[in-house]
N, C-alpha and C positions, 0 to 999 in steps of 0.2 A: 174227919173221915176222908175229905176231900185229898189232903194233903200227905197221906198214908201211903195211895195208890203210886203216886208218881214217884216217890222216893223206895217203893217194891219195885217198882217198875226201872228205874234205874240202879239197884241193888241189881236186878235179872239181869238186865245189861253188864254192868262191871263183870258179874259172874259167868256168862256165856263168855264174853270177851276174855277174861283170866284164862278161862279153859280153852281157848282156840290158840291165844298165846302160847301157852304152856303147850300145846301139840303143837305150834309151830315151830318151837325151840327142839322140840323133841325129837320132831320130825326133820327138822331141822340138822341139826346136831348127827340123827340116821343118815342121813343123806350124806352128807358130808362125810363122815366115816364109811358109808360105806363104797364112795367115790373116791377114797383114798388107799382103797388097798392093793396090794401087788397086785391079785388074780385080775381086777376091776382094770387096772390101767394096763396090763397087759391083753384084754381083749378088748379094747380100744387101739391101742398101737400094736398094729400086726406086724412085728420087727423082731422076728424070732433070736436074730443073730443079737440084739440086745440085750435079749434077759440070758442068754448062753451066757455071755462076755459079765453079765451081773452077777449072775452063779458063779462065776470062777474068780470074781474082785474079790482084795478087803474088805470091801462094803460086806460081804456076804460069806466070804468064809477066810474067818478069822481065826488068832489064838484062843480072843475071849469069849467068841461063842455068840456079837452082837451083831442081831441083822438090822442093815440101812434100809431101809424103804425108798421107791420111788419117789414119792412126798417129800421123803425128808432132805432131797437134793434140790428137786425141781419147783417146789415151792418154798418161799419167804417161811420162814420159823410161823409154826402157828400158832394162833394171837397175838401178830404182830398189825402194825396197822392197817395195811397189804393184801394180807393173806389171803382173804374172801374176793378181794379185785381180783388179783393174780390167777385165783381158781378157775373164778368166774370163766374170764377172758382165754383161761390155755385150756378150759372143758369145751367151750362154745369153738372153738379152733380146733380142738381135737376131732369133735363129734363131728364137723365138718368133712373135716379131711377122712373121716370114717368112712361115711355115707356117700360121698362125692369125688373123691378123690382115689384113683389106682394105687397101693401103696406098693405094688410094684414096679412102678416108673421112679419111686423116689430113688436118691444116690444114698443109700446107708450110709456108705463108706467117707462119705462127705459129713454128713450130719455127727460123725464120729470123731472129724477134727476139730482141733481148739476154737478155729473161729466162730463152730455152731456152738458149742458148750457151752460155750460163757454167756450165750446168750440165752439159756435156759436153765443153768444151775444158778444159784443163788449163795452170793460169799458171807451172808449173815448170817444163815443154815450150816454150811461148814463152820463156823465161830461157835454158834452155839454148840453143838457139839463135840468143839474139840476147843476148847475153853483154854487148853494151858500148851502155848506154843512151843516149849522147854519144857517137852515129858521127859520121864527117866528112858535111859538108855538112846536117845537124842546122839545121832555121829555129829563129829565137830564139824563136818562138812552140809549138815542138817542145821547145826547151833546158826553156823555163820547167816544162812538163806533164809532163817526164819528171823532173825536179827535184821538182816537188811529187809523184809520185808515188813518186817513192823515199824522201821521208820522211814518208808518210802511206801507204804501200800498205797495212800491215801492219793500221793504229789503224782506217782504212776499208774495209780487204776490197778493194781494189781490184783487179782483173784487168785485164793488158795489151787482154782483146777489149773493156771497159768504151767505149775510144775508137777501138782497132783491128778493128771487128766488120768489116769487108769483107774484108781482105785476104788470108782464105782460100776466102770465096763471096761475089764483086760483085754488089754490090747500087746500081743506079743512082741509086734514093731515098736513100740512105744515103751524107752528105758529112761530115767532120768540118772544117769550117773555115766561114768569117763565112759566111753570107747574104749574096748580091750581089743587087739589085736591090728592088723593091718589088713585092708581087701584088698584081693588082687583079683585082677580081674581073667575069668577062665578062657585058657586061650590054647589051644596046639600048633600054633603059629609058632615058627621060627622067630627067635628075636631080631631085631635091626642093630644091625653095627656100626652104621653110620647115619646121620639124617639125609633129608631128601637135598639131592642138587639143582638149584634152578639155575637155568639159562637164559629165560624168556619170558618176559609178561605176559603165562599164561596160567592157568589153573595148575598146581601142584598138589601132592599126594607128602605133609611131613611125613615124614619117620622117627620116632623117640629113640633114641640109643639105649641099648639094652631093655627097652623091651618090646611088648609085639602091637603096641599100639601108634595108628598114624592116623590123619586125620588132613581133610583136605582143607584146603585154600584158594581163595576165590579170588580173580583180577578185577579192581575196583579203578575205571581210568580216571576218577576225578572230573572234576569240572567247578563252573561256576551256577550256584540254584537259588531259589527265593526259601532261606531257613525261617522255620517260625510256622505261625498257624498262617492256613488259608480256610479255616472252617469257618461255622458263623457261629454266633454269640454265644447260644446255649452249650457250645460242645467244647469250647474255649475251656483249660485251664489261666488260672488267673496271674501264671508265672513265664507264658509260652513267650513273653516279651516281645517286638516288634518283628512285621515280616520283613527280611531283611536280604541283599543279596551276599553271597559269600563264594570265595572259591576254597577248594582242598585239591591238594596234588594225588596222583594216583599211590594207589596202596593196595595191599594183598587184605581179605578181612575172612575170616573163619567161616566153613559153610552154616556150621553150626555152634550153636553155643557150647563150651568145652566141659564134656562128657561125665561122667564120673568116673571112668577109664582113664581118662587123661589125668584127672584131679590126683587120683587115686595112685596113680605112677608117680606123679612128683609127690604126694604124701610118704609111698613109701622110699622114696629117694634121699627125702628132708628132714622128718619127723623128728620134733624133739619132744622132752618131757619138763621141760623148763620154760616158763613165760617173759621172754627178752623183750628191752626193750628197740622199737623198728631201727630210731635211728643207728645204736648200737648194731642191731643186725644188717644193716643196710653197710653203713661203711665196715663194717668184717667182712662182709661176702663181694664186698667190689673186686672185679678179676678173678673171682675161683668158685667156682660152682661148686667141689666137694663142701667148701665150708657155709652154704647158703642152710640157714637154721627152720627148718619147716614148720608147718603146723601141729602145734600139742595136739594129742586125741578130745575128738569133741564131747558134750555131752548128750547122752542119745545116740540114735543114730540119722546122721545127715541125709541120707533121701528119704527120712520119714516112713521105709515100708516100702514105696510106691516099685523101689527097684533100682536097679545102677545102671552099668553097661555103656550105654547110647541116652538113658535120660538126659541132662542137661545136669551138673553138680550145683550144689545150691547151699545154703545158707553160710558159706563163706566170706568175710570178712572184707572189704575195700583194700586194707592191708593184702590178705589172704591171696586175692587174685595177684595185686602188682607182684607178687613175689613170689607167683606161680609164673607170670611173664618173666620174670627176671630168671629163675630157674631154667625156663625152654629157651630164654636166648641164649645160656650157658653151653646147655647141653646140643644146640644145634648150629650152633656159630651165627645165629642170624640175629636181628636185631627185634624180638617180638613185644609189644607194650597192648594197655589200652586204649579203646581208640577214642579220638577228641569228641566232643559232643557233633560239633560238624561232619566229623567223618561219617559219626554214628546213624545223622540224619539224611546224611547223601545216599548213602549205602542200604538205608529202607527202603526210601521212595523209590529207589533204583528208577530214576528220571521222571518220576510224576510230579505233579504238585497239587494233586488233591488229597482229601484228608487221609486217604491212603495207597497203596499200591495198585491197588485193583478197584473195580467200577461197583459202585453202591452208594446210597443214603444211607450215611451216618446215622438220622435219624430212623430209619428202619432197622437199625443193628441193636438200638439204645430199647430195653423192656422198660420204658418209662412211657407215660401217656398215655393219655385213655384211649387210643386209636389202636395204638400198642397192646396194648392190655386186653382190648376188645379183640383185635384181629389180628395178634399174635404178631412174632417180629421175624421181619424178613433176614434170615442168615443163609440164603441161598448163596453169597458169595462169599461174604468172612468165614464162612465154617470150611472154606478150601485150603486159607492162608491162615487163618489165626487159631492158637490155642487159647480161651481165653475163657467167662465165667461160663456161657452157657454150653460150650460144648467139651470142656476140657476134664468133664467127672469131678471134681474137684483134687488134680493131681498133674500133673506133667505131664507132659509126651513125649516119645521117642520124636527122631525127627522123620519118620516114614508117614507122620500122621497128617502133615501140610505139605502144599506145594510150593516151591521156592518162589521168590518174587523175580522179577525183570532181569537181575544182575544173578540168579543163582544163588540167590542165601537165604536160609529156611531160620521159621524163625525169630524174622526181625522183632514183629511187631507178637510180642503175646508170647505162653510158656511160660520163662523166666524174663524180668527188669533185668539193665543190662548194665555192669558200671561205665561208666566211663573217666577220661582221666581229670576233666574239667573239676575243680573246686565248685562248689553251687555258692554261687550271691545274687540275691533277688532283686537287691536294689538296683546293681550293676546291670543285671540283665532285662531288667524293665524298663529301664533309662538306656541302655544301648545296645542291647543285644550281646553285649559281648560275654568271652568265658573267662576261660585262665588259658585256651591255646591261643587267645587274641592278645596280640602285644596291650592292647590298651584295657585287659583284663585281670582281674583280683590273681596274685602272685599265690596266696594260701588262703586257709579259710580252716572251717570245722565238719564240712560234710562236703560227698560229691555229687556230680550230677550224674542220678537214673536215668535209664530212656528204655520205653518198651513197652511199659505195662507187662503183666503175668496169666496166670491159669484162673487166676481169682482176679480179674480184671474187668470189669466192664467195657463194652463197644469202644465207650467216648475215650477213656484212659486207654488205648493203645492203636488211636492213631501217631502217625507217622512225626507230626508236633509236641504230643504229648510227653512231659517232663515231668522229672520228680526228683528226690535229693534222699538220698540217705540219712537214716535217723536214730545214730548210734545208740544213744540213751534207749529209748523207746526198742530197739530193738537186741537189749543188752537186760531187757528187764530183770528176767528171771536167771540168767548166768549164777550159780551160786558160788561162784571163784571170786577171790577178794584177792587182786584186782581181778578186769574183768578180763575175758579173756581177746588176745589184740585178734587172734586168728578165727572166731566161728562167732556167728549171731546165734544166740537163742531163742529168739522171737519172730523170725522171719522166713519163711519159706519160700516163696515166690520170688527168690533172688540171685543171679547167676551171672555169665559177664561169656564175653569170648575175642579172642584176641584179633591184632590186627597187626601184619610184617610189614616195614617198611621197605617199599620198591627198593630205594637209591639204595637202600644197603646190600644188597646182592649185585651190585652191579661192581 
């Protein structure tokens, strides 16, 4: 009898315990469903312009009549190993930002470009639902991109939104296919018939021939400055190489970075529909500017939406630009290139030699550090001068948005990375400083030297030392043209250049 009780008694246990399991799965399993449905997640994200742009995707209105769910983007496939972490962690971050968070301060319009997406859509979720990458009716210009992505997804990180970014929120600036027509830019100005004449080392006004766009130029008298970093350790790139003295001779350098206006002129001046190769177009166009072979139409469109005019032109090629200087020397009889990495560092500091132009702790610009974090970051002074992550909306700016530095040129640091003509070697330049404008520097290479940092830029990446190198591959990811194409990046936004005249040739 004794022995009865205890094994009841532990039968009642199994039994309560069966039954609270069984309602925790149930309940379970409720929750979960009903934390994943559209109405649920959209009154949690108060982002009305989302679910518009949702309604009018493929995800949502299609031929077949199949609607995508928010879930079915933003989370891992579910029952996959993930999927309950993932939930957990972006419901606890939601509800957050519910409760405590303005979601009127947020930048939509930011949260809506590639860099945010990928890092909340999920490329195993688009797989599983689109399982056969060679559907019927597939263009061959579809055939090729999905060909190169299936044997490169893996080596480049590639994600299906890389070229698919609308079709779960349309975005009408946002086309994955050529460029049809040519912009010009609106104008009831008179055109120019001839370029601007200079006499004197001082600020001039170009003039483009035939048409109505000019743009100034700023006297840079050169000197001799300490190139390299003077910052301290934490804010150091690990390529800024030794602080070193160096001279440059005086030069003329762009107030601003060259326009879309400007681009846009030599595009439609150049434009071809054939992809040459440079050296081939380099030696045909020496001495004749009608026969200079321009830029194919890009894919998409190049200022992203944000606007033309006065922005800054951007995702243009290292080719692209030299061959828009070579173009404006043509067309204005003077001698225009880019400028050396040295010019480009003279010409920031415009005679400082702290980590930037103007007075402030680096460290109070950087949202890093608990002190930071706690007491917010002081941009009392870079948000005069720089366009950069925290104030720049996630987009460009005209150039009316900063104040020029020392020397008159707006811009330097932040906006758009800026090419310059230097070849990038690290080795070379860690061990001497040197570039490719130093005699004792690398003659060619495979990428060039950046300087500037951009709009998506942090503090520390656009002081006045900070370096970077162009990254063709990487920034060539998604081109669906085979080969790829020499004239426009399709992976980089935050990337523009602007010219620089050499004194001695006007003279």
């Amino acid at each position: 009898m004794m022995m009865k009780r205890p094994r009841k008694l532990i039968g009642l246990i199994f039994f309560v315990g069966l039954l609270i399991g069984i309602f925790l799965i149930y309940g379970g399993e409720k929750a979960i469903s009903y934390t994943s449905t559209d109405d649920y997640c959209v009154s949690c994200h108060i982002h009305p312009l989302a679910d518009d742009a949702w309604k009018k995707s493929t995800h949502y209105y299609n031929k077949s009549g199949i609607k995508i769910h928010c879930v079915d983007c933003h989370l891992p496939p579910k029952g996959s190993f993930n999927y309950l972490a993932v939930k957990t962690k972006t419901g606890l971050k939601d509800l957050y930002g519910f409760y405590f968070k303005d979601s009127a301060s947020f930048n939509w319009q930011a949260k809506g470009e590639l860099e945010h997406a990928v890092k909340i859509v999920y490329n195993e979720s688009c797989i599983k639902c689109h399982q056969t990458l060679f559907s019927k009716g597939l263009s061959a210009e579809g055939g090729t991109a999905h060909l190169y992505y299936e044997k490169n997804a893996e080596k480049l990180k590639l994600n299906c939104i890389n070229c698919h970014l609308t079709v779960g929120h349309y975005n009408p600036n946002y086309k994955h296919q050529k460029m049809q027509g040519i912009p010009v830019a609106n104008s009831t100005k008179e055109l120019f018939t001839t370029p601007a004449t200079v006499t004197s080392f001082t600020k001039f006004t170009e003039q483009i021939p035939n048409t109505a766009i000019s743009f100034n130029m700023i006297p840079v008298k050169g000197g001799t400055f300490k190139m390299g970093s003077s910052d301290s350790e934490p804010l150091r790139k690990n390529d800024e190489g030794p602080v070193r003295s160096v001279t440059v001779s005086k030069f003329f350098m762009g107030e601003v970075e060259v326009t879309w206006d400007e681009y846009w002129a030599f595009y439609a001046s150049t434009m071809s529909e054939g992809r040459l190769d440079p050296v081939i177009v380099m030696e045909k166009n020496a001495g004749n500017p009608d026969a200079i072979s321009g830029p194919t139409p890009p894919f998409g469109i190049p200022d992203q939406g944000w606007g033309s005019g006065a922005r800054p032109a951007i995702t243009m090629s290292h080719y692209g630009a030299q061959t828009y200087c070579q173009w404006l020397s043509k067309v204005t009889g003077k001698k225009y290139r880019l400028p050396t990495e040295a010019e480009w560092e003279f010409a920031c500091r415009g005679g400082s030699e702290t980590p930037y132009f103007f007075k402030g702790d680096p460290r109070r610009f950087v949202n890093k550090g608990l002190r930071n974090k706690i007491m917010g970051v002081d941009t009392t002074g870079i948000n005069s001068y720089v366009v950069y992550e925290i104030n720049s909306m996630g987009k460009t700016q005209e150039p009316a948005f900063v104040k020029a530095n020392p020397f008159g040129l707006k811009n330097m640091a932040g906006n758009v990375a800026e090419y310059c003509s230097d070849w990038y070697s690290p080795e070379a330049y860690k061990a001497t400083g040197t570039t490719v404008s130093d005699p004792k520097g690398p003659e060619s290479g495979e990428e060039h030297v950046v300087r500037g940092g951009s709009y998506n830029s942090e503090a520390g990446e656009v002081r006045s030392a900070a370096r970077e190198f162009t990254q063709t591959v990487n920034w060539l990811k998604t081109d669906p043209q085979q080969p790829k194409s020499i004239w426009w990046y399709s992976d980089i936004k935050g990337i523009g250049f602007r010219v620089v005249c050499e004194a001695d040739s006007l003279q």
